[in-house]
C-alpha distance (Angstrom), angle and dihedral (degrees) to the residues before:
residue distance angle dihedral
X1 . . .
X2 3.69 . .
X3 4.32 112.2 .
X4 3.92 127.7 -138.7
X5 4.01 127.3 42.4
X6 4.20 117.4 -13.5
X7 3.66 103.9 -152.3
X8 3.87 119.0 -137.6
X9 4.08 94.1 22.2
X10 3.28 139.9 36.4
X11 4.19 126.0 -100.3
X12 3.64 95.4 -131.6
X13 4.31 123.1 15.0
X14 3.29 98.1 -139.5
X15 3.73 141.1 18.1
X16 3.84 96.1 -115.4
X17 3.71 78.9 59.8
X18 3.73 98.9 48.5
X19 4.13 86.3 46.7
X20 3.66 94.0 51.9
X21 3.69 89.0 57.7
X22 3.38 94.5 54.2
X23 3.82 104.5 58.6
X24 4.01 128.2 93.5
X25 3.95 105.4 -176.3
X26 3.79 105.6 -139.6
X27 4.08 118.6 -149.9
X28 3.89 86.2 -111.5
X29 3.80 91.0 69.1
X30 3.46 100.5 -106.0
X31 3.71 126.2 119.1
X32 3.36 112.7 -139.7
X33 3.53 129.4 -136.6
X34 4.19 109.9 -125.3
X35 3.87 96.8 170.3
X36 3.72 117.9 78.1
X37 3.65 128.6 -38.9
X38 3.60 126.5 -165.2
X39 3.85 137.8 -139.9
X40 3.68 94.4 -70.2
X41 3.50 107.3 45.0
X42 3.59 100.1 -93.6
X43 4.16 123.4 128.2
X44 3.87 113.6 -123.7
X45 3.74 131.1 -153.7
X46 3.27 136.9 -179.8
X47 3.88 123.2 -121.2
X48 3.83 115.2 -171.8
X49 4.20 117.9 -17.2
X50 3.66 103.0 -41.9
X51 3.74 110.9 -10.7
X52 3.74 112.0 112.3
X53 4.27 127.8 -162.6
X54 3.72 132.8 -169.6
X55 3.88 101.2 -89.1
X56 4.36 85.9 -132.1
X57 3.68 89.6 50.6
X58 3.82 97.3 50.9
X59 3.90 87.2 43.9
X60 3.79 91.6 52.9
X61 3.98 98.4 47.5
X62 3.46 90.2 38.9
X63 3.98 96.9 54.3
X64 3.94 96.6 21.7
X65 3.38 115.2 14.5
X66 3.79 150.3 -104.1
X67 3.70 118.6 -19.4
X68 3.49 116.2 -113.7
X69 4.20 107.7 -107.7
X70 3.88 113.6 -111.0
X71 4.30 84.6 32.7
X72 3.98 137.8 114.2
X73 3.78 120.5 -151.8
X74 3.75 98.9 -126.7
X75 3.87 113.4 -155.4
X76 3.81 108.3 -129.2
X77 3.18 102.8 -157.3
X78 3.89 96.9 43.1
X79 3.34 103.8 -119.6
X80 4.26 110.6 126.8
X81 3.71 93.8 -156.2
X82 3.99 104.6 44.9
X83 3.60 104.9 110.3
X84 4.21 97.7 -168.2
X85 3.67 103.7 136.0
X86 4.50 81.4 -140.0
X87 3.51 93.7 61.9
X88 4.32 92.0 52.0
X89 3.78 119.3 86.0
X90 3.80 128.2 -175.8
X91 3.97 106.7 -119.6
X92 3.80 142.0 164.0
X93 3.99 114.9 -99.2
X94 3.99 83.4 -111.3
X95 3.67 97.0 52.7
X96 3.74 97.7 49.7
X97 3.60 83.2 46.6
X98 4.18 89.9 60.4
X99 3.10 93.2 36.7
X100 3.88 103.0 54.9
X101 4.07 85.5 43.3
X102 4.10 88.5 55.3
X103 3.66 87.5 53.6
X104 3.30 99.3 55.3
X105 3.92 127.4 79.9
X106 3.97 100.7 -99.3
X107 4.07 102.9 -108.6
X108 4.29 108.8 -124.1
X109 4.17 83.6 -155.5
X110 3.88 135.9 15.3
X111 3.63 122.0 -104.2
X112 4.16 94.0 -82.0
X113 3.90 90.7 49.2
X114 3.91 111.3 -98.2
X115 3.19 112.7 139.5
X116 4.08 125.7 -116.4
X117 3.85 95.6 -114.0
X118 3.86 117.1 159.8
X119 3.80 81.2 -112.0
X120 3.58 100.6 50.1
X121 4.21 99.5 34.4
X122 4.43 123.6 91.3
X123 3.39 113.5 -168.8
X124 4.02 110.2 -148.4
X125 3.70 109.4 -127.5
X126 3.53 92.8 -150.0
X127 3.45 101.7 50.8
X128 3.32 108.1 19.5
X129 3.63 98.8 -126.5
X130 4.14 130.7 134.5
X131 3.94 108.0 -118.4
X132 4.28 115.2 -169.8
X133 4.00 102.6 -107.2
X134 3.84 81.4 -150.8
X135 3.88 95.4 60.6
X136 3.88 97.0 32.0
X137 4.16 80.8 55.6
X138 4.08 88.6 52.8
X139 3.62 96.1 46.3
X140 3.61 93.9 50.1
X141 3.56 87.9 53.8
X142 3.77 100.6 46.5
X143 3.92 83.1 49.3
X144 4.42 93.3 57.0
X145 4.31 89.9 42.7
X146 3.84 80.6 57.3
X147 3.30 94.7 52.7
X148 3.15 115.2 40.0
């Protein structure tokens, strides 16, 4: 089957369709998103001319249902582009936030090479996250030469 644009009708009738298409099931669980996935991970579809979703959230309101307002579907087993409704849970901004920084290895320096002493580390109250003292120092610099 020929890729890219069919002229005169449409590849798939429906975007259940088009989703279905897009899935390989892995042996971890998860189901994969094959279509296109964008800058930050994420699988895209497209739902009706030029409106675009979140390839997770359509799976999830699709399979379970709406997503409670003010909530993020966290991915449970850390994958961005799985699209298995199982692996998706409804979370506040703040929790997906911990949990995502529990996942991860905890960094001994930031990405320029300080390291995260006591003295040197600022946790964000909002997010929860360790920022570099050291770095948050240059920016704020870099940001008043700019300005003045």
């Amino acid at each position: 089957m020929a890729r890219g644009k069919v002229v005169g009708e449409r590849r798939y009738k429906t975007p259940e369709e088009s989703f279905d298409a897009r899935i390989a099931k892995a042996d971890t669980g998860c189901w994969l998103w094959t279509g296109h996935i964008g800058r930050n991970g994420y699988g895209v579809i497209g739902i009706g001319g030029r409106k675009l979703a979140k390839a997770h959230r359509f799976a999830y309101e699709r399979f379970i249902g709406p997503i409670p307002d003010g909530m993020q579907l966290d991915h449970l087993c850390r994958v961005r582009h799985c699209v298995n409704p199982t692996h998706l849970e409804p979370v506040s901004n703040r929790e997906n936030v911990i949990r995502g920084n529990e996942a991860r290895p905890r960094a001994l320096a930031c990405k320029r090479g300080h390291l995260f002493t006591p003295k040197n580390t600022y946790v964000n109250p909002s997010s929860g996250r360790r920022e570099c003292k050291a770095c948050r120092v240059a920016a704020l610099n870099r940001f008043l030469e700019k300005k003045a």
